[in-house]
Structures are given as structure tokens and as C-alpha cells.
ROKOL-207917 format. One record per residue (C-alpha): residue number from 1; y, x, z. Coordinates in Angstrom, 1 decimal. Last residue first. Layout:
! ROKOL-207917
atom num = NUM; v = Y; u = X; w = Z;
...
***
This chain:
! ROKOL-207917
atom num = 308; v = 69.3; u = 128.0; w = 96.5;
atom num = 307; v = 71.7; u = 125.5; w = 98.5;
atom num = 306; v = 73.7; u = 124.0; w = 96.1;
atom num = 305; v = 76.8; u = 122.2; w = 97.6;
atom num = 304; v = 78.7; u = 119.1; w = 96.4;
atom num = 303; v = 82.2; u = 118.1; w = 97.5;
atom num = 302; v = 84.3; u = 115.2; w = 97.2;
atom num = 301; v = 87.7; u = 115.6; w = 96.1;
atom num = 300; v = 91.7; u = 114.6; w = 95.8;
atom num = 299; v = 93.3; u = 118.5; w = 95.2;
atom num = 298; v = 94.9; u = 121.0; w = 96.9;
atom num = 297; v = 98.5; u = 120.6; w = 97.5;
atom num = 296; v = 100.7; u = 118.4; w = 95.5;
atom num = 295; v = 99.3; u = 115.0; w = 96.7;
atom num = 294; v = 101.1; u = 111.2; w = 97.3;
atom num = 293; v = 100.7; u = 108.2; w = 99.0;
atom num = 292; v = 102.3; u = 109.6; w = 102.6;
atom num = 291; v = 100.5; u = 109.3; w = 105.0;
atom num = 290; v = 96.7; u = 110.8; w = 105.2;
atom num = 289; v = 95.0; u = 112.0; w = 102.4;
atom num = 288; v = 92.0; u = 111.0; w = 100.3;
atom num = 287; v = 88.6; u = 112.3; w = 99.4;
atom num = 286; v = 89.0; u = 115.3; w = 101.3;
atom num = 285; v = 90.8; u = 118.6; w = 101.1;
atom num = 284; v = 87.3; u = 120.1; w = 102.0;
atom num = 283; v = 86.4; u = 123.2; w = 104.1;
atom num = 282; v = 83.6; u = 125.3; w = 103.5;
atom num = 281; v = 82.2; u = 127.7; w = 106.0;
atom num = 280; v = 79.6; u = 130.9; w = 104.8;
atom num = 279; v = 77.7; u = 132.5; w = 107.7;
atom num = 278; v = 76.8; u = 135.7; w = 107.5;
atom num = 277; v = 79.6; u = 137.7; w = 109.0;
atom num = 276; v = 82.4; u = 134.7; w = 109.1;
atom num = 275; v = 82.9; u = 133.9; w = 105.5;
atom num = 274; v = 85.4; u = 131.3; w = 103.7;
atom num = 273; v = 85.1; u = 129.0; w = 101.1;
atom num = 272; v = 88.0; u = 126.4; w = 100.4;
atom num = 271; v = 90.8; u = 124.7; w = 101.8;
atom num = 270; v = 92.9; u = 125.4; w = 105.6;
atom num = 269; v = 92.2; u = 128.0; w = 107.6;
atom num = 268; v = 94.6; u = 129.4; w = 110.0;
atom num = 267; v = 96.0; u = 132.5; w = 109.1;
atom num = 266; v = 99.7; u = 131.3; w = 110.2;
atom num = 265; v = 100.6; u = 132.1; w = 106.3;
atom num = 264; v = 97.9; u = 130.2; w = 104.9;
atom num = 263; v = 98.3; u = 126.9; w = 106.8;
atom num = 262; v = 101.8; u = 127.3; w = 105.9;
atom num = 261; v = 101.2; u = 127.7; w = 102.6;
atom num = 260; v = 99.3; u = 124.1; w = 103.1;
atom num = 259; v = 102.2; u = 122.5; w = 104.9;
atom num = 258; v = 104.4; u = 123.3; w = 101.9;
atom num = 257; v = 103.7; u = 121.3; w = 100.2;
atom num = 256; v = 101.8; u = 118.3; w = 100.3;
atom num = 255; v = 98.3; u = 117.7; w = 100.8;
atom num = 254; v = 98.0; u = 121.0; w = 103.4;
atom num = 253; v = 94.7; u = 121.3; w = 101.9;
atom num = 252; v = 93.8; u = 118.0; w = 103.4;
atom num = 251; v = 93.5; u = 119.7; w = 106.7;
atom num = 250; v = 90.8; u = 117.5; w = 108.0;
atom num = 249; v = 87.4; u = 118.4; w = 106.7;
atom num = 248; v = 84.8; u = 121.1; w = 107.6;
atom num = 247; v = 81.3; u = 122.0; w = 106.7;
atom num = 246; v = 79.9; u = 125.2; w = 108.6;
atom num = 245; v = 77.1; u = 127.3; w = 107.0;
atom num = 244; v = 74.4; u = 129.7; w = 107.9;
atom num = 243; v = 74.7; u = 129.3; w = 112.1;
atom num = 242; v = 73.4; u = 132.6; w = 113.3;
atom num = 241; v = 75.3; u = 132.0; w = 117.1;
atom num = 240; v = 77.6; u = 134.3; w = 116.6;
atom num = 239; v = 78.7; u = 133.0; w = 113.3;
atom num = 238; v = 79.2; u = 129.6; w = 115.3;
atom num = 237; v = 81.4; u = 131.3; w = 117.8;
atom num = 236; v = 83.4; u = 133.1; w = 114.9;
atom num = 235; v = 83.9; u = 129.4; w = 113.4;
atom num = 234; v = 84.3; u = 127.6; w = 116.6;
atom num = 233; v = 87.2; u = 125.6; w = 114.8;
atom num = 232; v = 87.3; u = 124.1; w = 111.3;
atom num = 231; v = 87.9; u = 120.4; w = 111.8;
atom num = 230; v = 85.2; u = 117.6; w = 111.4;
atom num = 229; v = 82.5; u = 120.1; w = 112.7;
atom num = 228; v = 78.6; u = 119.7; w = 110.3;
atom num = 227; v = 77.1; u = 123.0; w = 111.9;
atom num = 226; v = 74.1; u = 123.8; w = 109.5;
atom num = 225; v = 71.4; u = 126.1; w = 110.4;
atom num = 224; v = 69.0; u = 127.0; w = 107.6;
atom num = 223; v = 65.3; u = 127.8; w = 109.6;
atom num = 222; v = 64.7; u = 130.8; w = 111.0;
atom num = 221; v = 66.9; u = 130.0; w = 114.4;
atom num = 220; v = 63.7; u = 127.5; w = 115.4;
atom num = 219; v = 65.3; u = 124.8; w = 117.4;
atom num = 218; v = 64.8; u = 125.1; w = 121.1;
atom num = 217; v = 68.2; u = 124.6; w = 122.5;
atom num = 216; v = 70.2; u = 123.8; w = 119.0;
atom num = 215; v = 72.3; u = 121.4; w = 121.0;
atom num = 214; v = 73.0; u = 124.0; w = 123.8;
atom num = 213; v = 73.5; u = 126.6; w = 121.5;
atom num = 212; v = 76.3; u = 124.9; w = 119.5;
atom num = 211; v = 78.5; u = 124.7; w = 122.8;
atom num = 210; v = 78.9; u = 121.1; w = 124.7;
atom num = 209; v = 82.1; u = 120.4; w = 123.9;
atom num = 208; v = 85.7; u = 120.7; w = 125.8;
atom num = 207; v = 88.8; u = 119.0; w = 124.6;
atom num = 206; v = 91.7; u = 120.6; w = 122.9;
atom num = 205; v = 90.2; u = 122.5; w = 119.9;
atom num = 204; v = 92.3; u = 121.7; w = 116.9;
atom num = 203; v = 93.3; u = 118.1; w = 118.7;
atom num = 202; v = 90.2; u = 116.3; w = 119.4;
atom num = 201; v = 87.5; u = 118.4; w = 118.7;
atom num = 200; v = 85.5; u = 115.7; w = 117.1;
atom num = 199; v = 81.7; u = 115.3; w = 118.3;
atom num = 198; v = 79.5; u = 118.1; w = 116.5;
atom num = 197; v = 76.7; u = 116.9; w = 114.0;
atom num = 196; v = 73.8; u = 119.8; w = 114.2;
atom num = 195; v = 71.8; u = 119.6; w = 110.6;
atom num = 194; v = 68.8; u = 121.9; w = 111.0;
atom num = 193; v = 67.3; u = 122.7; w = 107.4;
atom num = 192; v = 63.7; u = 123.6; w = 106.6;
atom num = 191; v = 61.4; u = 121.7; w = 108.4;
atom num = 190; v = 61.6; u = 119.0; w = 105.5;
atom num = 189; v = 65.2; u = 118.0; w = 107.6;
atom num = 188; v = 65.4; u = 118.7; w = 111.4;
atom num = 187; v = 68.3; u = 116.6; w = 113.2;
atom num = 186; v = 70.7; u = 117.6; w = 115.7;
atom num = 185; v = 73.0; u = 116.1; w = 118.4;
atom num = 184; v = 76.5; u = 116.7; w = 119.5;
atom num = 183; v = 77.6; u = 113.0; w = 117.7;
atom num = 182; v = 75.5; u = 112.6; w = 115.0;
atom num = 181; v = 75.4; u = 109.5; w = 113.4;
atom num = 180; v = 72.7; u = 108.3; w = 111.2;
atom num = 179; v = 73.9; u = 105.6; w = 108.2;
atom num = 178; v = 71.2; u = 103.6; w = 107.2;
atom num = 177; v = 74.1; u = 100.4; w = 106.3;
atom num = 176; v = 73.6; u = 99.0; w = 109.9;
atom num = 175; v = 74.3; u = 102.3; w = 111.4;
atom num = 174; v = 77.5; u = 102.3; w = 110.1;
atom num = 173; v = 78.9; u = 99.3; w = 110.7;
atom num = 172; v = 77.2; u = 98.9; w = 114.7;
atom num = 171; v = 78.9; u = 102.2; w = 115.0;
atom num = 170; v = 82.2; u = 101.1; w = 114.6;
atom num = 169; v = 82.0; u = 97.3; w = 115.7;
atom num = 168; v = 81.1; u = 99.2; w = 118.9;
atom num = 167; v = 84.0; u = 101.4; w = 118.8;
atom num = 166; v = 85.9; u = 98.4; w = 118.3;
atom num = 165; v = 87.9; u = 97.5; w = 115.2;
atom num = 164; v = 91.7; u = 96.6; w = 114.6;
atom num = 163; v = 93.1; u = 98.3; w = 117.4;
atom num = 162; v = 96.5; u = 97.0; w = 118.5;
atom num = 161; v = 100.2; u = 97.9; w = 118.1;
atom num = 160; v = 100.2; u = 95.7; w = 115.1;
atom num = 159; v = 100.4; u = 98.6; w = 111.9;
atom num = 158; v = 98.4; u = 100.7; w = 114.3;
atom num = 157; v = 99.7; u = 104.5; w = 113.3;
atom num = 156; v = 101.6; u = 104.9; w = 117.4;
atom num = 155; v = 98.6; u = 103.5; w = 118.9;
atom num = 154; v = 96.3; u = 106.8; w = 117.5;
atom num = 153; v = 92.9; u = 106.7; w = 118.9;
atom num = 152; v = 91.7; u = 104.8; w = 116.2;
atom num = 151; v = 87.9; u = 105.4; w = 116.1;
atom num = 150; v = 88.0; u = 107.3; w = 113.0;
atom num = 149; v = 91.0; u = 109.3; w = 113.2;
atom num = 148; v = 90.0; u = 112.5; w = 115.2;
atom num = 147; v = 86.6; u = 112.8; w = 112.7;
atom num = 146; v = 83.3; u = 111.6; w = 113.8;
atom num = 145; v = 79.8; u = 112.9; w = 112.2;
atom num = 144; v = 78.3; u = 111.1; w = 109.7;
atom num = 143; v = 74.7; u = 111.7; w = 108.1;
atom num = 142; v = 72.8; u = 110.3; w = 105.1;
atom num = 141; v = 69.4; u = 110.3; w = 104.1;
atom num = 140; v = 66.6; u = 113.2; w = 103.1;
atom num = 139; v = 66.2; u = 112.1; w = 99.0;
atom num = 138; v = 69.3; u = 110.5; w = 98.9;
atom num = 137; v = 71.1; u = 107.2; w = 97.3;
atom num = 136; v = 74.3; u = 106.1; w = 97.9;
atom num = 135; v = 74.6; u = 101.9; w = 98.9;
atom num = 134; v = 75.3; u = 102.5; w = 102.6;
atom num = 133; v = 78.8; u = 104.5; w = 101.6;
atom num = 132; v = 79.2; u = 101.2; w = 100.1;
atom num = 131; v = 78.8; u = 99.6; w = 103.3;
atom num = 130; v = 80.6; u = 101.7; w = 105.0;
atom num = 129; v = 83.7; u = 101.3; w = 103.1;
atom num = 128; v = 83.0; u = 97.4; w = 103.4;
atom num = 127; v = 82.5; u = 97.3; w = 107.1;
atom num = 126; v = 86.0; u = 99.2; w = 107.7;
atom num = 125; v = 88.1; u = 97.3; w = 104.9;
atom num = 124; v = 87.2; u = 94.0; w = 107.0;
atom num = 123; v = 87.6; u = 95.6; w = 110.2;
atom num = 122; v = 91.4; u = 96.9; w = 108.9;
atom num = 121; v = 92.1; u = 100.2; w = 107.9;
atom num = 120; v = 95.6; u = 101.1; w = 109.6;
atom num = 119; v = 94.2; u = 103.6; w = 112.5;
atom num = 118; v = 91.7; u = 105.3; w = 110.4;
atom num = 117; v = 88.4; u = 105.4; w = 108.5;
atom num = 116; v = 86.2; u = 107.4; w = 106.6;
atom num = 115; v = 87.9; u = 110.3; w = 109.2;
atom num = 114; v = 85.0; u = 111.9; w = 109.5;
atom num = 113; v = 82.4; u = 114.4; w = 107.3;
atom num = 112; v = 79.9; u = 112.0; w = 105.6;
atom num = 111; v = 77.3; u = 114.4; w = 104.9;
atom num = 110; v = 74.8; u = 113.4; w = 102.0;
atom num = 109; v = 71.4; u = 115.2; w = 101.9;
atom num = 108; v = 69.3; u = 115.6; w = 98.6;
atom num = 107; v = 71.9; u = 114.7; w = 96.2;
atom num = 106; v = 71.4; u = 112.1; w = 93.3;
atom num = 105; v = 74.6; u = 113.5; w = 91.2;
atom num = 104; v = 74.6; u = 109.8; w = 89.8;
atom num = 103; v = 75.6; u = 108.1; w = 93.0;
atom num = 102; v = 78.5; u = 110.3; w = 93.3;
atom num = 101; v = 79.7; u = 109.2; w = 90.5;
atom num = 100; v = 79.7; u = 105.6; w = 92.0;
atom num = 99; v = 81.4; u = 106.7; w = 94.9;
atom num = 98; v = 84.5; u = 107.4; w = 92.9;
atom num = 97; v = 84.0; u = 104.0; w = 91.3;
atom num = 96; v = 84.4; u = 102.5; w = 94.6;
atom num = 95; v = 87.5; u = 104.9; w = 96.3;
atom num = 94; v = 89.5; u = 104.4; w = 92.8;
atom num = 93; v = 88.6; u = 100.4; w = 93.8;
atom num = 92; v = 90.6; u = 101.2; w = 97.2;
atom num = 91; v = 93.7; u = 102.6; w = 95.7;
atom num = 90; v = 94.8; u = 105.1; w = 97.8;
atom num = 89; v = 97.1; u = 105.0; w = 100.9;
atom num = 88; v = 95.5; u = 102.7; w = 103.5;
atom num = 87; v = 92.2; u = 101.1; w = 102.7;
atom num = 86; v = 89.8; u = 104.1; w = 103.3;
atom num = 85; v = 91.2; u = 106.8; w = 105.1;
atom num = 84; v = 89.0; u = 109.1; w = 103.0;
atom num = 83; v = 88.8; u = 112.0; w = 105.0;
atom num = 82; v = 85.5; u = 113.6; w = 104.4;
atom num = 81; v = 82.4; u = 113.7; w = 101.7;
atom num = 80; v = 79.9; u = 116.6; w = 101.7;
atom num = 79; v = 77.3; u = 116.0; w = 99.1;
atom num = 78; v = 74.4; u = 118.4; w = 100.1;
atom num = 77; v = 71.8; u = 119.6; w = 97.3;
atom num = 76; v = 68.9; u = 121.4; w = 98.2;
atom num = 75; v = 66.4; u = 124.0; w = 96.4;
atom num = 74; v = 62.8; u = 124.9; w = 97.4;
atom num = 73; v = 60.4; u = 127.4; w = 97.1;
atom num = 72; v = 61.1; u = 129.3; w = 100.2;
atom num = 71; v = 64.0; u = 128.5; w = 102.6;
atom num = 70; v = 65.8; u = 131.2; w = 104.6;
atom num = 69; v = 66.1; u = 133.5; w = 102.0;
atom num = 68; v = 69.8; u = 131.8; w = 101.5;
atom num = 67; v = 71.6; u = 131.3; w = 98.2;
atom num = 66; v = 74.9; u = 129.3; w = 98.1;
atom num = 65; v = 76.3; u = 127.3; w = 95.1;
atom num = 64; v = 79.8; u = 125.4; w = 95.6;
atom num = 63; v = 80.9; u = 121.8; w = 93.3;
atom num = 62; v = 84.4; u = 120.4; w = 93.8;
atom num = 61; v = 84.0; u = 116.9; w = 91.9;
atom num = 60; v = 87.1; u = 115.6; w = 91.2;
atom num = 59; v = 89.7; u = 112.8; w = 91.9;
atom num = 58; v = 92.9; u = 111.8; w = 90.7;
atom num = 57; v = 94.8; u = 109.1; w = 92.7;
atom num = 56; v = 96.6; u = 111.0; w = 95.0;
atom num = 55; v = 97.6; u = 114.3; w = 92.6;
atom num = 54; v = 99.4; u = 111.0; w = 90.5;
atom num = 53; v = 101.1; u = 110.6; w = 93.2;
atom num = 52; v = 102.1; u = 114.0; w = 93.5;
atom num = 51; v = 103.1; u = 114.7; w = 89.6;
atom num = 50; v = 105.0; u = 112.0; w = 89.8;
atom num = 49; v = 107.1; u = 113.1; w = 92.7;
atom num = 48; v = 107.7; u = 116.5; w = 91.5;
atom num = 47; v = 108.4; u = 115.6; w = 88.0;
atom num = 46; v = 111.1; u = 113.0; w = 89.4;
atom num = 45; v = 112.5; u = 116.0; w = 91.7;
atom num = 44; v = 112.7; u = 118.1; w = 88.3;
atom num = 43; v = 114.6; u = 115.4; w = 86.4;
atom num = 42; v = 117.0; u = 114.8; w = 89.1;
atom num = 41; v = 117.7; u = 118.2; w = 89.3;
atom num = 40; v = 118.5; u = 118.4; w = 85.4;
atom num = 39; v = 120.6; u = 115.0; w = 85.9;
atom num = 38; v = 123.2; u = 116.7; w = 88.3;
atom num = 37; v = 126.1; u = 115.6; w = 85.7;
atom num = 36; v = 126.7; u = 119.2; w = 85.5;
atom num = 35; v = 122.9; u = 120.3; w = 85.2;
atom num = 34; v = 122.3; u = 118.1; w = 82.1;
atom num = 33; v = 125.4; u = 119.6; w = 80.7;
atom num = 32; v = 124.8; u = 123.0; w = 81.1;
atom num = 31; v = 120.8; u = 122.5; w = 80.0;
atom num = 30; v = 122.2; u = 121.6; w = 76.7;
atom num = 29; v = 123.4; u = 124.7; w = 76.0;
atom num = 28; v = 120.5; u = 126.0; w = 75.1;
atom num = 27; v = 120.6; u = 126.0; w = 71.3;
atom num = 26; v = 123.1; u = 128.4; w = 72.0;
atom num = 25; v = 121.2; u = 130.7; w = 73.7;
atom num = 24; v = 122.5; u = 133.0; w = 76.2;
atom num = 23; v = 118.9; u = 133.9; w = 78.0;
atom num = 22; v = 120.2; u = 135.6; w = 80.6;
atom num = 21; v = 123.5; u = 135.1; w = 82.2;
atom num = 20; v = 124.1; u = 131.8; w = 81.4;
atom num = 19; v = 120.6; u = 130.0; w = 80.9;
atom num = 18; v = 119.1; u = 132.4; w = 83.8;
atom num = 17; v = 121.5; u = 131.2; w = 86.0;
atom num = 16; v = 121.3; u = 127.3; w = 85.1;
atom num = 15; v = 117.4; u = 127.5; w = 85.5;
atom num = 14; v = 117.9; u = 128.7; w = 89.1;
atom num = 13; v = 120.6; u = 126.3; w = 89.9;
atom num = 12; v = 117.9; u = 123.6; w = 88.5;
atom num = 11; v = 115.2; u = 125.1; w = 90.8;
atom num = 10; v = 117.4; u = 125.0; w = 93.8;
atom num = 9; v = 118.1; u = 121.4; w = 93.4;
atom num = 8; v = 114.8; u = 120.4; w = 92.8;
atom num = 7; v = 113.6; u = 122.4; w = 96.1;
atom num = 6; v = 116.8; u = 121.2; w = 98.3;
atom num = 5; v = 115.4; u = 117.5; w = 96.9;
atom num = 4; v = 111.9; u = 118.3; w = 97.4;
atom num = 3; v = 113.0; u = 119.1; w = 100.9;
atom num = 2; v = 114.7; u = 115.7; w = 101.9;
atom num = 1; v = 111.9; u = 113.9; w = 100.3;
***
């Protein structure tokens, strides 16, 4: 809040300049008292804050096509949801009818992509974002992989100092609602596509994982490999290794500014399509955020990609 405040601030000294020495209208003048009485900057930072939390509850369908020649005569669709920290800072009925549309884009293969839940979702809101995850229809199923948040590994985030859900009450909820996991395992789909769900890198890459290849082992590389990786790491390793696509969450797209520039900046990835030789990675900004109730980076979203 601090920094949109310097930003507001700057903005309206910025205006003020150009006023005076630039523009010199009369019809301006206005702008001099409004930026006196510091109610220009206030302006601003209130444009800046509504604008965010209305970025928060405002979501859209991001929609990417790929073409392969690694499948003949057919054509998938893979709805790729991630981070939706479901009960903690976005209305949880936007949550509901935003899974409802997604109903009606009848995909072939649904991804759910980690962090569905977090340390403040309670048992209660756990089982019941699950089990409407349960209620979306597929032709192939639907597949979840774990994100750093899910199993509430963070004490500092409980809102009692305690866990609210077990690992076991975890996976018993998803499974129950004809969720698979996959957790460094794989799974074949029409012999076509080869789905390998990697366990959560912990911290960007902190903790060690079984490589790709080992959980590929014997799978035929012809088919259309799929590394399904909470956060975007291993992407040159996974190029290496003639995976075709990487689907990613966790960054948010920075959510609020300016933490996605500074993604950018660093060179780390952060929202969108990239390439690694022949291997395409998306990452979403998710279906939610994390913190703060508000968005001015990237956008509230759930993905769906054409696989031609």
C-alpha cells in the first residue's frame, strides 16, 4: 500500500508538470487545485486499488492452440486449472459458477494444476472445492498434481497455528470425487498422450525429484509427452528429454505489481507461452491469487489448450 501510494503520488506530480509547463490550458486548471489539496493522488491510488480488486474477482477463459504430428486424426482439449486457494481471498460462489463455464467447454482431459487448496481453507471448504471439481465432465478424466500450498506446509498462514485437514483427509477428498493424482507417476491417455504428474518442487527447485526419464522409463517417446510441474522449473531438462509441453502454475503473473516485471526482468518465467527447442510450456496466472484480495498483474483465469 506503501508503494501504490509513492506510485499515486508520483503520477499526480507527473500530471501537475505537464499541466504547467506543457499543456497550459486554462480549462485545466482544475488539476492545480485537486493536486494542492493532495486529492488528485488520492484519486489515482483509489483507481489503483479498485481496479485490483476488481482484477480479483474477474475471471476469463485464456484459450492456446498447439499442433503436433505426433497424433494422427485426432484433436484434444486440456483444461488446465491452478491456484485457486479456494475459500480464502475470492468469493467462493465466483469459484462455483466459474466452474460451471467450464463445464460447458466439455474438454477432453482436465488438469488440476496445485495449490486448489491452502493453509487458511478449512476441511469443510476443502471437501466442497473438490467435490465440485468432481462434478466437471471429461471424455479421458481428470488429473491433479500437488502444488507447495496444498497440503499446508506453511504454520506461519494457519489462521489457528494448526492444520486444518490431514494429508489423508487430502487425498481421501480428491480421489473420492474421481479425481487421479499424480504424484511422479504417469498415465497413457487413447495411446496417444502420456501425462507425467511431477511432485511439487518445494521451493523453485529446492528438494530433489526423481528425473522425468525415470518416470517415463519405457514409455513410447512417439507419443505427445506432457510434464504437468506445479512451478516452471526443469524446463531445458524437460526439452532435453523430448517432452512436447509443460503446464505450469504458481506465479500468479506476479498478481500485483510490480512482482511480475520483476519476474520479467530477472528472466525468470512468469505468465504465458514460452518455447524450449520443441517443446512449448505454458504457465497460468491461476484461477485465484494468494494474499492480498486484490489483482493488477496478469489476469484471474483458467486455461484451455487445443492440441491439433
Amino acid at each position: 500500500m506503501t508503494f501504490y501510494l509513492f506510485i499515486s503520488s508520483l503520477t499526480a506530480d507527473s500530471i501537475r508538470l505537464i499541466q504547467k509547463y506543457l499543456l497550459k490550458e486554462k480549462h485545466l486548471n482544475f488539476i492545480t487545485k485537486i493536486y494542492k489539496n493532495g486529492l488528485l493522488a488520492a484519486i489515482i491510488f483509489a483507481v489503483i486499488i479498485i481496479g485490483s480488486v476488481y482484477g480479483m474477482n474477474h475471471i476469463e477463459l485464456t484459450e492456446y492452440n498447439l499442433t503436433t504430428d505426433k497424433i494422427d486424426n485426432e484433436s484434444y482439449s486440456i483444461l488446465f486449472v491452478s491456484d485457486v486457494h479456494y475459500g480464502t481471498i475470492q468469493d467462493t460462489q465466483l469459484v462455483k459458477d466459474s466452474i460451471l463455464k467450464m463445464n460447458k467447454l466439455k474438454p477432453d482431459i482436465i488438469v488440476l494444476g496445485g495449490d486448489i487448496v491452502d493453509e487458511r481453507t478449512t476441511k469443510e471448504e476443502m471437501q466442497e472445492i473438490f467435490e465440485e471439481f468432481g462434478k466437471l465432465n471429461s471424455t479421458y478424466g481428470t488429473y491433479y498434481i500437488f502444488g507447495n500450498h496444498d497440503r499446508q506446509p506453511y504454520s506461519t498462514d494457519y489462521e489457528n497455528g494448526n492444520r486444518t485437514f490431514t494429508d489423508s483427509d487430502l487425498n481421501q477428498s480428491i480421489e473420492e470425487n474421481g479425481i487421479k493424482i499424480l504424484n511422479d507417476d504417469k498415465i497413457t491417455i487413447n495411446n496417444d498422450i502420456v501425462l507425467v504428474g511431477r511432485s511439487d518442487a518445494a521451493w523453485e527447485d529446492s528438494v530433489n525429484r526423481i528425473d522425468v526419464d525415470e518416470i517415463l522409463n519405457e514409455s513410447d517417446l512417439s507419443k505427445y509427452l506432457i510434464v504437468l510441474d506445479h512451478q516452471a522449473v526443469e524446463d531445458e531438462e524437460n526439452a532435453k528429454e523430448d517432452i512436447d509441453l509443460q503446464l505450469s502454475g504458481h506465479t500468479h503473473g506476479g498478481q500485483m505489481f510490480p512482482y511480475g516485471m520483476m519476474y520479467d526482468l530477472t528472466g525468470r518465467l512468469n505468465y504465458g507461452e514460452y518455447e524450449f527447442g520443441d517443446m512449448k510450456q505454458i504457465i497460468s496466472s491461476g484461477l485465484t491469487g494468494w494474499g492480498w484480495p486484490m489483482r493488477n498483474e496478469a489476469k484471474c483465469e483458467y486455461v484451455l489448450i487445443n492440441i491439433n
